[in-house]
N, CA, C and O atoms as CSV, one atom per row, in Angstrom:
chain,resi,resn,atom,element,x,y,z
A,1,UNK,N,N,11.328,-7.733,25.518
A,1,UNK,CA,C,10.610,-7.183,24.371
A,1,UNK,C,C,10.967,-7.984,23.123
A,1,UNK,O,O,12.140,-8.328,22.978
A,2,UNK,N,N,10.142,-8.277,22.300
A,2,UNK,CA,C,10.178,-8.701,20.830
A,2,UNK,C,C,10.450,-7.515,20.071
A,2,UNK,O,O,10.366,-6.359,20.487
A,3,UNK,N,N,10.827,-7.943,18.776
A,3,UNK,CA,C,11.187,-6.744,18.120
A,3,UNK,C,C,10.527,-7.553,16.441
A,3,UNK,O,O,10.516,-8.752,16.162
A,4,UNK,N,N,9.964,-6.180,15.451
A,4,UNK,CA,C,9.094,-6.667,14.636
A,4,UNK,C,C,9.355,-5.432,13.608
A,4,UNK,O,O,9.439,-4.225,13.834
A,5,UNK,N,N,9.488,-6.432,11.968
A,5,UNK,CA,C,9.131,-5.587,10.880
A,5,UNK,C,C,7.456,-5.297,10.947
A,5,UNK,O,O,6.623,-6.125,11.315
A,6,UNK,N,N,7.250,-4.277,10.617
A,6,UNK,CA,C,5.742,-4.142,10.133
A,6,UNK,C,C,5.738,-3.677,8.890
A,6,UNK,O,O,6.147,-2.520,8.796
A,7,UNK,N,N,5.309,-4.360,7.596
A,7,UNK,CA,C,4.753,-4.157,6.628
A,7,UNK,C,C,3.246,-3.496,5.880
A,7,UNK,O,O,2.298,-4.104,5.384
A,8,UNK,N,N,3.472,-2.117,6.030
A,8,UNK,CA,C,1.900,-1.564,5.619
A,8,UNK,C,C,1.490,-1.764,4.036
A,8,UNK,O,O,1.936,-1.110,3.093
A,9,UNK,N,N,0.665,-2.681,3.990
A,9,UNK,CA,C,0.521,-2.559,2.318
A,9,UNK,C,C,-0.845,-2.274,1.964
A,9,UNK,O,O,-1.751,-3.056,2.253
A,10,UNK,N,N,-1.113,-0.749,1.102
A,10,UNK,CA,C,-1.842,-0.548,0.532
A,10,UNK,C,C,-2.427,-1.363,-0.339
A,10,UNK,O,O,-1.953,-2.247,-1.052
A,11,UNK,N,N,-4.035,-0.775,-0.137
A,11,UNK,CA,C,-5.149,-1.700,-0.656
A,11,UNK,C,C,-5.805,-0.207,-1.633
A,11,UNK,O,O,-5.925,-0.379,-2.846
A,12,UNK,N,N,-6.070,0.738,-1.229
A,12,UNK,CA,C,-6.960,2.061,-1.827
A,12,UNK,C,C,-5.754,2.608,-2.490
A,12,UNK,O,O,-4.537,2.557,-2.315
A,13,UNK,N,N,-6.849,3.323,-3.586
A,13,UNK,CA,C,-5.822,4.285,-4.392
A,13,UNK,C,C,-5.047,5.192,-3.612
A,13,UNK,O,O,-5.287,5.230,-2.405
A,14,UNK,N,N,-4.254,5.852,-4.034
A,14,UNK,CA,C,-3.214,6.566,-3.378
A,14,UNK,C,C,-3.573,7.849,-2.883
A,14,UNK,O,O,-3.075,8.395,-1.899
A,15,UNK,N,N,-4.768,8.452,-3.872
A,15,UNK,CA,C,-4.975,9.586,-3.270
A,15,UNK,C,C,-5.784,9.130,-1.998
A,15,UNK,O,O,-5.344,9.569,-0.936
A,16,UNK,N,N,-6.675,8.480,-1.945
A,16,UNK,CA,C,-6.812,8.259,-0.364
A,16,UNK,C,C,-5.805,8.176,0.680
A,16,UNK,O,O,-5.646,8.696,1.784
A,17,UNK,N,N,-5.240,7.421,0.020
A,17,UNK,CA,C,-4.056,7.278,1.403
A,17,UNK,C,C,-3.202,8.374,1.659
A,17,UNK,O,O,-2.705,8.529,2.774
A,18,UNK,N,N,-2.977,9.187,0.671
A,18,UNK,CA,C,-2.270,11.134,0.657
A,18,UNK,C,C,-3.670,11.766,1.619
A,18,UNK,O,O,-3.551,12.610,2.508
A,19,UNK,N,N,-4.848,11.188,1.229
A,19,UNK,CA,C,-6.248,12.278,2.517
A,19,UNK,C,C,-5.727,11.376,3.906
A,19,UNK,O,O,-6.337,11.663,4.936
A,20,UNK,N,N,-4.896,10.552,3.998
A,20,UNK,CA,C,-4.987,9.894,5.357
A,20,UNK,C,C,-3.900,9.935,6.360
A,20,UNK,O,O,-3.887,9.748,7.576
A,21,UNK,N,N,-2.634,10.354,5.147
A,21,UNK,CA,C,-1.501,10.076,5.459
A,21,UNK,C,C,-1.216,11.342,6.940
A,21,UNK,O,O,-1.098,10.737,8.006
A,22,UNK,N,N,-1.120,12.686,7.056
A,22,UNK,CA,C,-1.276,13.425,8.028
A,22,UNK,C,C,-1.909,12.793,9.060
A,22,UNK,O,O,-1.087,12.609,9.958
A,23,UNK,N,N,-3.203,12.292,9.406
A,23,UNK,CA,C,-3.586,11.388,10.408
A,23,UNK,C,C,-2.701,10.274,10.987
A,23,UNK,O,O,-2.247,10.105,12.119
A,24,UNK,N,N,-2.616,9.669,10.013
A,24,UNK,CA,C,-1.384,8.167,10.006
A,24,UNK,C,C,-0.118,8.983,11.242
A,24,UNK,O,O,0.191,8.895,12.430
A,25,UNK,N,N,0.198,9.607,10.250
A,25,UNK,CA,C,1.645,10.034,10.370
A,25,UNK,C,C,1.262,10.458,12.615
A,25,UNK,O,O,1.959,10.094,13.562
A,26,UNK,N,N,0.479,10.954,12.630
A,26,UNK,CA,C,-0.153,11.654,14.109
A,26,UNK,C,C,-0.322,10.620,14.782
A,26,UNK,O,O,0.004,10.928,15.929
A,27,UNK,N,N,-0.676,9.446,14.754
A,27,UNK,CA,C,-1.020,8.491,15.320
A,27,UNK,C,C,0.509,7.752,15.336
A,27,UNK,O,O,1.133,7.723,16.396
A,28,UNK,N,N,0.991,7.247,14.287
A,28,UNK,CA,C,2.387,6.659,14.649
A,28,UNK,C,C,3.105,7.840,15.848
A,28,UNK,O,O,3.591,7.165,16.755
A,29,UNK,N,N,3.214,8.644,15.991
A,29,UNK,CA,C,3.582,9.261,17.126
A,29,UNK,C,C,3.790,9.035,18.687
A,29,UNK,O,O,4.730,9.143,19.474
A,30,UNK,N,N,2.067,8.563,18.764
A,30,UNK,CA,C,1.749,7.996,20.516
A,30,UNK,C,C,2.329,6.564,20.322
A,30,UNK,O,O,1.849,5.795,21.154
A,31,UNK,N,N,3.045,6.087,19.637
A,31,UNK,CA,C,4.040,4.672,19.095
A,31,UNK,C,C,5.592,5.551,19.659
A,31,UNK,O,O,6.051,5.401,20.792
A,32,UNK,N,N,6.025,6.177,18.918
A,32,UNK,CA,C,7.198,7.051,19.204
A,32,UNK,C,C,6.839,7.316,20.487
A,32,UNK,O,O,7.329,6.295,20.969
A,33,UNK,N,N,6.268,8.003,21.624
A,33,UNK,CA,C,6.167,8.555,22.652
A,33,UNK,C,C,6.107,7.928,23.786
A,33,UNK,O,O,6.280,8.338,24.933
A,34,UNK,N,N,5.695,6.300,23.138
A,34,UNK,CA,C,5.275,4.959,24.176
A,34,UNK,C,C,6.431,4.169,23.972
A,34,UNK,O,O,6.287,3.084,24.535
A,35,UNK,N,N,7.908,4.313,23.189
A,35,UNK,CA,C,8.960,4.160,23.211
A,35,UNK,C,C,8.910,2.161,22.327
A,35,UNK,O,O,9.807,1.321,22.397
A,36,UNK,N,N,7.812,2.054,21.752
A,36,UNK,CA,C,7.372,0.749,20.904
A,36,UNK,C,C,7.666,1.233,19.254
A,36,UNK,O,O,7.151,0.450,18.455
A,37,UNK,N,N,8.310,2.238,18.705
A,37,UNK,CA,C,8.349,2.507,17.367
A,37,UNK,C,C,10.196,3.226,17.257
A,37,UNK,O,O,10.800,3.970,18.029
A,38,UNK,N,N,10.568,2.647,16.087
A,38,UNK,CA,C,11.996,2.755,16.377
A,38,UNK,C,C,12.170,3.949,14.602
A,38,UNK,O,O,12.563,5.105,14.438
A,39,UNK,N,N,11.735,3.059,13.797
A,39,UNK,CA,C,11.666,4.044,12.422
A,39,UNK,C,C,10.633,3.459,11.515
A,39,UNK,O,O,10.372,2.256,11.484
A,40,UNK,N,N,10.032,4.416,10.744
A,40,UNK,CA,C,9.070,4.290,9.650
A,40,UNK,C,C,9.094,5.247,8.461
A,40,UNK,O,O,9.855,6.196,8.272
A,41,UNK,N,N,8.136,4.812,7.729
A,41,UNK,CA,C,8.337,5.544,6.178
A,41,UNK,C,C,7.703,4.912,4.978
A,41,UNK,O,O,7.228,3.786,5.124
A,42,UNK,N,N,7.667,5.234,4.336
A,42,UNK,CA,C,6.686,4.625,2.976
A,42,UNK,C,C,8.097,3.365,2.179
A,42,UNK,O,O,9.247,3.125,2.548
A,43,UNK,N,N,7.311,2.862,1.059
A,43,UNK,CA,C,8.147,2.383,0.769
A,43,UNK,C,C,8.158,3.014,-0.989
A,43,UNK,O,O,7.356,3.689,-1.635
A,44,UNK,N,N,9.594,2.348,-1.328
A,44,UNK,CA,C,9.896,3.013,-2.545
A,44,UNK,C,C,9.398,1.891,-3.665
A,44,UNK,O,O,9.934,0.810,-3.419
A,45,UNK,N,N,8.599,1.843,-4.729
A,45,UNK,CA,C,7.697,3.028,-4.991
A,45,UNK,C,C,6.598,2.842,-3.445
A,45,UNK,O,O,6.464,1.900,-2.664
A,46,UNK,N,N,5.913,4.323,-3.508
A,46,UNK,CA,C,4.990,4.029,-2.594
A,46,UNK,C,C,3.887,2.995,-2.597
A,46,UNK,O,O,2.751,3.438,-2.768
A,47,UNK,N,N,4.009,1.882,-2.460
A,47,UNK,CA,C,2.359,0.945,-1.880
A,47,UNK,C,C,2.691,0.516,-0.808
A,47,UNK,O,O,2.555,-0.683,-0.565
A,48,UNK,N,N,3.124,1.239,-0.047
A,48,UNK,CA,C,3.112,1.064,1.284
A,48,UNK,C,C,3.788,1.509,2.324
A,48,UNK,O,O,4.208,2.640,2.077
A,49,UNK,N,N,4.085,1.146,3.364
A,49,UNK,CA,C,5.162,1.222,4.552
A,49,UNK,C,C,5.950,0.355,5.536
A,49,UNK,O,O,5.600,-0.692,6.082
A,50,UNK,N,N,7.065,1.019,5.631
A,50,UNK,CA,C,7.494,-0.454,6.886
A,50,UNK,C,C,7.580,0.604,8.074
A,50,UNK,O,O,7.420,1.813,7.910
A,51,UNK,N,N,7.862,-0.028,9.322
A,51,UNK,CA,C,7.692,0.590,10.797
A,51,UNK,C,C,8.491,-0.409,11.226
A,51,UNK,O,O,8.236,-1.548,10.832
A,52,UNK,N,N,9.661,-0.173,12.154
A,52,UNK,CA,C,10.300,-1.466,12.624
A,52,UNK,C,C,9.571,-0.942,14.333
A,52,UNK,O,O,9.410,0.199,14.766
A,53,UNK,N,N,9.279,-2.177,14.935
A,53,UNK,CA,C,9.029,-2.113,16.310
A,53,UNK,C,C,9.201,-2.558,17.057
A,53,UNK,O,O,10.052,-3.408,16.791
A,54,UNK,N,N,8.733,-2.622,18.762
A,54,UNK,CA,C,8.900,-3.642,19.722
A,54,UNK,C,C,7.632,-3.544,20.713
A,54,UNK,O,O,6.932,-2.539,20.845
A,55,UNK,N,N,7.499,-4.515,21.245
A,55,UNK,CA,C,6.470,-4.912,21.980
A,55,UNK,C,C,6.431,-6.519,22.512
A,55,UNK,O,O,7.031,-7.481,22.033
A,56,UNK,N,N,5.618,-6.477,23.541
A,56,UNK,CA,C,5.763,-7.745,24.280
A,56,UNK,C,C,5.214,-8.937,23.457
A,56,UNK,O,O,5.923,-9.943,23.464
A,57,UNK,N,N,4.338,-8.969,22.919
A,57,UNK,CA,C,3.655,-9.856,21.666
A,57,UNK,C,C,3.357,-9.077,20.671
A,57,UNK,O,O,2.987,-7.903,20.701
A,58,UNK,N,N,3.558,-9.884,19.646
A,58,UNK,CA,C,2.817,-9.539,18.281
A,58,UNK,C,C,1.437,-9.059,18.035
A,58,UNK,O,O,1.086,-8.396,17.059
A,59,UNK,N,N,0.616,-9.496,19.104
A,59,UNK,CA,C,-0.343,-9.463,19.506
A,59,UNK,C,C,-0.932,-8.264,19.622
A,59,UNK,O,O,-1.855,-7.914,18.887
A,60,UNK,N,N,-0.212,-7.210,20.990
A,60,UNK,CA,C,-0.062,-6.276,21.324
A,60,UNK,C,C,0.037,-5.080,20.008
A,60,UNK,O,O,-0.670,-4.083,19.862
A,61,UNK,N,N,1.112,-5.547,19.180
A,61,UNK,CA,C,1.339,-5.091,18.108
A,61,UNK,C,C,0.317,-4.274,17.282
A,61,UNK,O,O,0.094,-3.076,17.108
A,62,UNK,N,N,-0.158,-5.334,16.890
A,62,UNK,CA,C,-1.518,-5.994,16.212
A,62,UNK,C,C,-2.718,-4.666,16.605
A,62,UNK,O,O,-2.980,-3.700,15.888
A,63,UNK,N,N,-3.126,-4.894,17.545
A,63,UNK,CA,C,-3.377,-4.324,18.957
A,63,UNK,C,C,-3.643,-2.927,18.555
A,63,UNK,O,O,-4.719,-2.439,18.209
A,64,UNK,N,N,-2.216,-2.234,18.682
A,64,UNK,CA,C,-2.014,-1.025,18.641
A,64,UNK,C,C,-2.629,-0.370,16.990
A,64,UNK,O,O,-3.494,0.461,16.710
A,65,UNK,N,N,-1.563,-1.336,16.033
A,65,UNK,CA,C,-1.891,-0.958,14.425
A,65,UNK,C,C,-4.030,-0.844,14.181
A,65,UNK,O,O,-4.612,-0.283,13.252
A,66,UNK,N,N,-4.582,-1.487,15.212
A,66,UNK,CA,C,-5.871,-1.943,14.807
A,66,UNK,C,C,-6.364,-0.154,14.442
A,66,UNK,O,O,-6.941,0.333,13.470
A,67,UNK,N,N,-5.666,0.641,16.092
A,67,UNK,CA,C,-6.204,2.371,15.693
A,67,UNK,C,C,-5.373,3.276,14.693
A,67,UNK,O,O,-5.360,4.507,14.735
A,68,UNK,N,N,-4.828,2.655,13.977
A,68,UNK,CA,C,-4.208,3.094,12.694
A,68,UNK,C,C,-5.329,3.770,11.958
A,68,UNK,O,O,-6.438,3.238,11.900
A,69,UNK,N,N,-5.138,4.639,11.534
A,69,UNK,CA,C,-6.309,5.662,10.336
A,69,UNK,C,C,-6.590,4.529,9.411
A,69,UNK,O,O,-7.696,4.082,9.110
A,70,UNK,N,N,-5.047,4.010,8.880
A,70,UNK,CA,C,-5.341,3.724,7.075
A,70,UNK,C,C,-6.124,2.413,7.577
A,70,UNK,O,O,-7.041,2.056,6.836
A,71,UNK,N,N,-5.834,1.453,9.018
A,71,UNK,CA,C,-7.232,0.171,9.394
A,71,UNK,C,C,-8.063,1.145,9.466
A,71,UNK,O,O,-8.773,1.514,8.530
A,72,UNK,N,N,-8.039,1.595,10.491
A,72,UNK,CA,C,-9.655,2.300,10.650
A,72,UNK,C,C,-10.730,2.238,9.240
A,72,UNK,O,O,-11.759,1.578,9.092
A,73,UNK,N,N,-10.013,3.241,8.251
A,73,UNK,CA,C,-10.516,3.406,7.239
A,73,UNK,C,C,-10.579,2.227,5.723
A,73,UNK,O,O,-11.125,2.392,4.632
A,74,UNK,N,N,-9.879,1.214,6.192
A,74,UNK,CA,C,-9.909,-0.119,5.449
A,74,UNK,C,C,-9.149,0.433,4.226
A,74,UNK,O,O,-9.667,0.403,3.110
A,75,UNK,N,N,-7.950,0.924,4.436
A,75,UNK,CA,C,-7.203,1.793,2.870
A,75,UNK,C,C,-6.132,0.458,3.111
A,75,UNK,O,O,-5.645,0.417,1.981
A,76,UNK,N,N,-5.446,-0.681,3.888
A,76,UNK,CA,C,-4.163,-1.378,3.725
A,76,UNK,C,C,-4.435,-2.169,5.252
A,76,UNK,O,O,-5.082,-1.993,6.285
A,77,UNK,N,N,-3.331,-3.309,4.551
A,77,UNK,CA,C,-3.318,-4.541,5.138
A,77,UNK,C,C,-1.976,-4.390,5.695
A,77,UNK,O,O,-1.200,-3.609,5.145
A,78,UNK,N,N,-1.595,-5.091,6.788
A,78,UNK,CA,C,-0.633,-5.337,7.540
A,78,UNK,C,C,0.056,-6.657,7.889
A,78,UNK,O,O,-0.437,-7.610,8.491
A,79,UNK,N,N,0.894,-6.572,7.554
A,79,UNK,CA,C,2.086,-7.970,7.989
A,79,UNK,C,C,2.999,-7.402,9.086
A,79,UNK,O,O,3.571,-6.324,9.248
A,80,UNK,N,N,2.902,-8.670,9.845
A,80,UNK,CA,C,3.889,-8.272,11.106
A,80,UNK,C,C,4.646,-9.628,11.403
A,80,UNK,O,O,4.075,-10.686,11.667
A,81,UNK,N,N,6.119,-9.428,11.317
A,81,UNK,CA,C,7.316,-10.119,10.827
A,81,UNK,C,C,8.186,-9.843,12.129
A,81,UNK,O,O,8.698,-8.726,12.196
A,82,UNK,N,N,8.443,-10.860,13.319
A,82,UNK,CA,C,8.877,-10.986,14.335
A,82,UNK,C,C,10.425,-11.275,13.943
A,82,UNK,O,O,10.687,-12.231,13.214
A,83,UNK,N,N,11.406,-10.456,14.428
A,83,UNK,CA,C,12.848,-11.094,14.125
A,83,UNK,C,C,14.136,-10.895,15.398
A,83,UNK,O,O,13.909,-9.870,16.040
A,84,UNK,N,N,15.013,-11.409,15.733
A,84,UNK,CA,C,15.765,-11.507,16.637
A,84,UNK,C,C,16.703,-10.754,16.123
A,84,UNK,O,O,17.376,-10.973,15.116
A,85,UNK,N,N,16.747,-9.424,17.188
A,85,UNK,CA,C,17.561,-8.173,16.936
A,85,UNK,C,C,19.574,-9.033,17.295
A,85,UNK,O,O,20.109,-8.645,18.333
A,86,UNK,N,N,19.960,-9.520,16.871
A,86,UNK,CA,C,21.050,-9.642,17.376
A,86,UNK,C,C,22.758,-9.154,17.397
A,86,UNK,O,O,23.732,-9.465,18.083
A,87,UNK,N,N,22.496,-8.181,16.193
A,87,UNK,CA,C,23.674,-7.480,15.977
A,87,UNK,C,C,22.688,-6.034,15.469
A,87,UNK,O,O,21.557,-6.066,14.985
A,88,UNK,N,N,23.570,-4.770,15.774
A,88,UNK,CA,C,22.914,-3.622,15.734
A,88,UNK,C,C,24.083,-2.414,15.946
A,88,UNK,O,O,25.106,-2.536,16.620
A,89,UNK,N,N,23.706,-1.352,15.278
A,89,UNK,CA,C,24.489,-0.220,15.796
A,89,UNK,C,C,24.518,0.337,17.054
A,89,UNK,O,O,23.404,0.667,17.460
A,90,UNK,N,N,25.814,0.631,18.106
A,90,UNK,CA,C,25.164,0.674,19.597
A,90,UNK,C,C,24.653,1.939,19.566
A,90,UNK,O,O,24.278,2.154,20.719
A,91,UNK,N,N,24.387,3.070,18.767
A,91,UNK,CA,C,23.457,3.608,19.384
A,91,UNK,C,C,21.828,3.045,19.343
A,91,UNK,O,O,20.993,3.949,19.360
A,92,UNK,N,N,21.431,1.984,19.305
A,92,UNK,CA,C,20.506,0.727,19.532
A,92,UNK,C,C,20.445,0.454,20.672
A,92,UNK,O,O,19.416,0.352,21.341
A,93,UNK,N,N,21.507,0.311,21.010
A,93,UNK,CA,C,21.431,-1.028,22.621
A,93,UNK,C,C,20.250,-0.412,23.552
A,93,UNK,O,O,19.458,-1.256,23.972
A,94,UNK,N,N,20.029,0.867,23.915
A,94,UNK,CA,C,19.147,1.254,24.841
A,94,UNK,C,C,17.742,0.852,24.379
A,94,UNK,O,O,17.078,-0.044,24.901
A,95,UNK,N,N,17.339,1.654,23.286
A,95,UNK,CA,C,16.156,0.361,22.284
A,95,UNK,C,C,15.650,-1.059,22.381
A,95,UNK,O,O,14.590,-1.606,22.688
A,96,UNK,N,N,16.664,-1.364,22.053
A,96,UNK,CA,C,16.323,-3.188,21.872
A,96,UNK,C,C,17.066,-3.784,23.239
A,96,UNK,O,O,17.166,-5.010,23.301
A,97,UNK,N,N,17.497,-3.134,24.137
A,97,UNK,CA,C,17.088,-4.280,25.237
A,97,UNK,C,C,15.993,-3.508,26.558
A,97,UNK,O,O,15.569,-4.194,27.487
């Protein structure tokens, strides 16, 4: 597995993205449940979010974010930032390998 920052950066005003965010939030879930999403959250100030993840390609990644609400709805853009997990807290190790 690769392991990846994801950068959500808002494009729409905010109150859209507060009408979207409950959806969002539901959908990052089947990410959590498919064992490819490790932690997420907005960022401080809010224009955006990070999601750290894993998956076999970036690609895949990509992939998944496409059924994201805030893509769906064209509210933010996405950067996805591939990095080599190599030191970590061991309650990690089961995660990242």
């Amino acid at each position: 597995m690769r392991h990846f920052v994801v950068e959500i950066i808002y494009k729409a005003p905010i109150e859209k993205i507060e009408e979207l965010t409950p959806i969002h939030r539901e959908f990052l879930q089947t990410g959590y449940k498919a064992g490819m999403l490790l932690v997420s959250g907005p960022k401080v100030p809010r224009t955006g979010g990070i999601v750290i993840a894993k998956a076999n390609t970036m690609e895949e990644l990509a992939e998944f974010f496409k059924n994201d609400p805030y893509s769906l709805n064209d509210v933010a853009d996405y950067s996805f930032i591939e990095f080599n997990a190599k030191s970590h807290q061991e309650i990690l190790k089961d995660w990242l390998e």
